[in-house]
C-alpha positions, 0 to 999 in steps of 0.5 A: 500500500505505501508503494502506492502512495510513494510514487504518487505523492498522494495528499493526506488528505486521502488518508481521512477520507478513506478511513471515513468511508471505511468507518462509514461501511463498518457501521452498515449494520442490519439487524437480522435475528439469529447467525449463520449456520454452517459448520464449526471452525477452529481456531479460539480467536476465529469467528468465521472464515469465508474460504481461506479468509477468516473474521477473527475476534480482534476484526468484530471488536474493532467493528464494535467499537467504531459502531459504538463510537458512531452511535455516541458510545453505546451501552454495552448491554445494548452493543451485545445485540449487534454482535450477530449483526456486525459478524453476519455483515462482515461474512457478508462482504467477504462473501462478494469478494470471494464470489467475485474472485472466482468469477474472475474480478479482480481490483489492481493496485492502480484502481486501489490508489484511484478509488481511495483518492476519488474518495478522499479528494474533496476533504482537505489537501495536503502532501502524504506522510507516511508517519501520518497515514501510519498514526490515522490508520492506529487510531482506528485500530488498523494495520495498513495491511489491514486497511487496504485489503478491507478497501479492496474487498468493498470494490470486489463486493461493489463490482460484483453487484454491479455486474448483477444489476447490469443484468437488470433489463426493462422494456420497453414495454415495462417503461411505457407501462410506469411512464403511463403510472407516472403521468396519468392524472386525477381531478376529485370532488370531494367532502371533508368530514373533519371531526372539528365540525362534528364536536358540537354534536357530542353528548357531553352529558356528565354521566356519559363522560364519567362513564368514559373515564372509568372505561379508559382509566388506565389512560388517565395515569398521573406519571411520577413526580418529585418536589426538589431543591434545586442549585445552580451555579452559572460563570456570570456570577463569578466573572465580576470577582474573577482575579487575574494578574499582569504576570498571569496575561503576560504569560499567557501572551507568550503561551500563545503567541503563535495564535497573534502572529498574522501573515501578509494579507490583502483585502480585495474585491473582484468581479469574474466572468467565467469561461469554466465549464463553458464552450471554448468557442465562447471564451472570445465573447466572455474576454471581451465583455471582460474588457468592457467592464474594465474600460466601464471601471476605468472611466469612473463606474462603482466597482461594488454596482457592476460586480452585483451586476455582472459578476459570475461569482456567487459568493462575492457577486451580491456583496459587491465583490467582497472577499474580505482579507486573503493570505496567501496560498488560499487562492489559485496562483495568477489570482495571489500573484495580481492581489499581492503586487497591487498597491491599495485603491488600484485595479488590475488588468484581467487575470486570466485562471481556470474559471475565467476572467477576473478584475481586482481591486485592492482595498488594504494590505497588511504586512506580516506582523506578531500583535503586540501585548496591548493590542490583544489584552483586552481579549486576553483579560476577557479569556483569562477571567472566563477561565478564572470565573469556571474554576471559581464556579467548579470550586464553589459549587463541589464545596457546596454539594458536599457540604449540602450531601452531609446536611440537605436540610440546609441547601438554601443557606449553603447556596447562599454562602457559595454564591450560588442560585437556589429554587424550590420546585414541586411536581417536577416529571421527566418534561419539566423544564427547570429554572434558569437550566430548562430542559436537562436529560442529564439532570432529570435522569440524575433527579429521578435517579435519586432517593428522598433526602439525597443529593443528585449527581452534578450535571455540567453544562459547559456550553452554557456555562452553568453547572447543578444538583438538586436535593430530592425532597418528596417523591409522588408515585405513579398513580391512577389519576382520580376523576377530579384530578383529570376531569378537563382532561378527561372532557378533552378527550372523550370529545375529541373521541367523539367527534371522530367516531360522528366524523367517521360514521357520518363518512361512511353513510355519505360515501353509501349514499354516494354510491347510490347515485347521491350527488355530492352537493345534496349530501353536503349540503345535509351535513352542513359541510362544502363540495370542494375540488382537487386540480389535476394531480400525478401519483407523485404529486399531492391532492390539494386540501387533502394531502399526499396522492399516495394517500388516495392512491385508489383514484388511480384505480377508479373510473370518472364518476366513481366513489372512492372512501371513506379515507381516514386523514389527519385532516378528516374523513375524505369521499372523494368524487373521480371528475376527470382522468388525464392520460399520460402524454406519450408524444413525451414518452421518447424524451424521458424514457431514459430517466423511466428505465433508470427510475425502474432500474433502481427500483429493482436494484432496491428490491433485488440486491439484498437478494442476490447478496444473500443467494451468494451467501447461502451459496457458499455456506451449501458448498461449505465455503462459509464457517462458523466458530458459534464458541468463539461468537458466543464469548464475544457476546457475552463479553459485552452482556457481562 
């Protein structure tokens, strides 16, 4: 793999690029119950072997652990259940390579080099180093022995799936059929019945909903809730009385003086007329206009108009040509050459880059200079007494849980003393919001966590630099809720109910009545409600006032004329009303049939390709090509349960 690189001077870049690709495709985890079958293989560290090639323990928990890093670090319990999982995926793509290999495929060390770098070209640039690629690669647990043969591995699985799907074949009579699909459209009449217009109508009879609570009491459970002292500490409170000393800023300066150093810079404006993916032939006429707007700029016109005007950049084009300060080698050399030698206030001539025709204007120049003491303390005072005023506040409020844990029934007074917020809240449940921190997962979990009388776990809050713990003061046990206490809540949903079962019913005889010959208007009109009308719309498309076509997908089906509901939506109760079907256009049909057959060709891909991979495994585990270590498997598994 070095070898590779070597000779071709690759950039770093194509090092975390591809290590992203690979972590990426170790995380493709499926999870399909229960393992592959298959004879026993020796070996205490092996799990399985496709033919000579074998999955060892160090193999599953390296995948684990990059899936455990993916998943913001898993419990173990939890990570345990993907085992089966990540062992059947890697068996899997071990499985195409050496399916591919005895078709004969093959991936050589040029496709190898190429693959990686059109992989990891757009992330950062960069020459290759051989002790970075090394340090990259250990960081993800691998060897670069290891990396290049799992990279070779998901090419030989790619190709071999590419080659099966380029077995896909559609018709032409298969691409009218979907084009037809695609392009028929719809037009409805049609009545909503939304249950909001029926809640007038429900029996709201106090009897009739106490009946309905004791009926759905279980509905109606009060969740835990707890009474607790909370204390909070924030950096603010501790910034005004923050001490920092000249000694300290000073050291600091020199600590980090690297950061104040500032290159040589410009600051510079510009206006492009690209010639970049563009016609040659047209290169003439973009040159020209080029040099009409120089000669506009030349006699006096405002630089920041014409480049809103004409400007091809998008980036600096509605800022008048802006690109605020440059160092150098951030822009492409002819670009860097002009900016740098231009004396402020003048204009270039055109500079001509790979993306076309560029006019300067240097605004400010700065030569390369280290800030002094002065010029940054003010940022340096800000800095340090941040820092000063977080270790204040970790002081404060450890000394205050401490002393808090040791006598809870002092918490205000301790707060006090340590400077610190103090609030006492009741009915807290796992949504409570909590003065001056809102919502914590973090704290709610600690609160819940804890006992009566005992202090939570503290929760830093970094970002917003705050800090806090709560004393648990009461605990209120989940509870089947008494008819008093929920008795509004109770109301609200059995009409809610209500009006959705009247709704419903009241659909369902409309759409019989319909169907009988009932006009639309007539039964509408009954009901107090109004016949609407839904434009033309595709299978793709959305009947307007009634939501996705996918939703009424049997209008498709149906002939003008016909009834098609009741539809249960989140807006209501639909009948719909089939007032016109357009057929698709094929005079269009040559012109997209290419994009039809590749639609369907990805459709079937979708459908088929797990199919195919797991015929090429259930292939080679009847042949005896695949192997299990259940042994080995089960350790593995039950390393993480334990």
């Amino acid at each position: 793999m070095f070898d590779l690189f070597r000779s071709r001077e690759r950039s770093v870049r194509l090092l975390l690029g591809a290590l992203l690709v690979l972590v990426a495709a170790s995380m493709l985890v499926y999870l399909i119950p229960g393992g592959l079958g298959g004879p026993n293989v020796s070996g205490q560290n092996v799990v399985a072997a496709v033919g000579s090639d074998k999955i060892t323990a160090v193999d599953v928990q390296r995948a684990i652990q990059r899936v455990s890093r993916g998943q913001n670090n898993l419990p173990r319990a939890i990570l345990a259940m993907y085992v089966p999982s990540i062992v059947n995926e890697m068996i899997e793509s071990k499985a195409m390579a050496y399916r591919a290999k005895e078709m004969g495929l093959t991936v050589s060390n040029q496709e190898l080099a190429d693959a990686i770098e059109a992989d990891v070209a757009p992330v950062t640039g960069g020459k290759f180093d051989m002790q970075i690629y090394q340090q990259l690669l250990a960081q993800q647990g691998l060897t670069p022995a290891d990396y290049e043969s799992q990279r070779r591995e998901s090419m030989l699985a790619a190709r071999l799936q590419n080659l099966q799907s380029q077995s896909l074949i559609v018709s032409d009579q298969d691409a009218r059929a979907e084009y037809q699909r695609k392009n028929l459209k719809v037009a409805l009449e049609y009545v909503n019945f939304d249950p909001k217009e029926f809640a007038a109508k429900v029996n709201k009879d106090p009897a009739t909903v106490k009946t309905y609570f004791d009926k759905n009491r279980a509905a109606f459970r009060t969740p835990e809730k707890r009474s607790v002292e909370l204390i909070v500490g924030t950096t603010a409170e501790f910034l005004q009385t923050a001490q920092v000393s000249d000694q300290q800023l000073q050291q600091q300066y020199q600590d980090s003086i690297d950061s104040y150093r500032t290159p040589e810079r410009v600051k510079v404006r510009h206006i492009l007329i690209k010639t970049q993916g563009k016609p040659k032939d047209e290169a003439p006429k973009m040159k020209a206009k080029a040099e009409d707007i120089l000669k506009q700029l030349q006699q006096g016109a405002n630089f920041a108009d014409l480049a809103k005007k004409d400007s091809e950049d998008p980036g600096s084009a509605e800022k008048g040509g802006e690109l605020g300060w440059i160092v150098r080698g951030q822009t492409v050399p002819n670009f860097e050459k002009a900016a740098f030698s231009l004396p402020p206030g003048q204009l270039s001539g055109l500079i001509e880059t790979e993306y076309g025709y560029h006019i300067l204007q240097v605004e400010d120049k700065q030569a390369a200079h280290t800030q002094s003491f002065d010029e940054v303390k003010s940022q340096l005072v800000a800095d340090a007494k941040k820092q000063a005023a977080n270790a204040d506040l970790t002081k404060a409020i450890d000394a205050a849980r401490a002393e808090i844990a040791r006598n809870p029934a002092q918490a205000e007074v301790v707060a006090n003393k340590y400077h610190l917020k103090f609030f006492k809240v009741d009915s807290v449940t796992t949504s409570t919001a909590l003065p001056e921190v809102n919502t914590q997962p973090e704290l709610t979990n600690s609160i819940f966590a804890a006992s009566k009388g005992s202090v939570t776990q503290l929760t830093n809050m970094d970002a917003q630099g705050k800090a806090a713990f709560a004393v648990v003061t009461n605990i209120t046990a989940a509870h089947n809720a008494d008819y008093a206490e929920v008795q509004a809540e109770v109301l609200q949903r059995y009409t809610t109910a209500e009006s959705q079962r009247l709704a419903g019913e009241a659909a369902k005889a409309a759409a019989d009545r319909a169907r009988k010959g009932e006009s639309l208007e007539t039964i509408a009109k009954i009901e107090g409600l109004t016949v609407k009308t839904a434009a033309p719309f595709t299978i793709d498309g959305a009947a307007e006032g009634i939501g996705s076509a996918s939703e009424i997908s049997a209008a498709f089906k149906a002939n003008v004329g016909d009834v098609v509901g009741p539809i249960a939506l989140q807006a209501g109760q639909f009948i719909c009303r089939v007032s016109q079907k357009i057929p698709a256009d094929m005079s269009q049909f040559a012109k997209n049939k290419d994009a039809i057959v590749q639609g369907l060709i990805q459709q079937r891909q979708a459908t088929q390709q797990p199919l195919f991979r797991d015929s090429v495994v259930n292939d080679l585990k009847r042949r005896g090509k695949i192997k299990m270590n259940q042994a080995t498997l089960q350790k593995i598994i039950a390393s993480y349960q334990g």
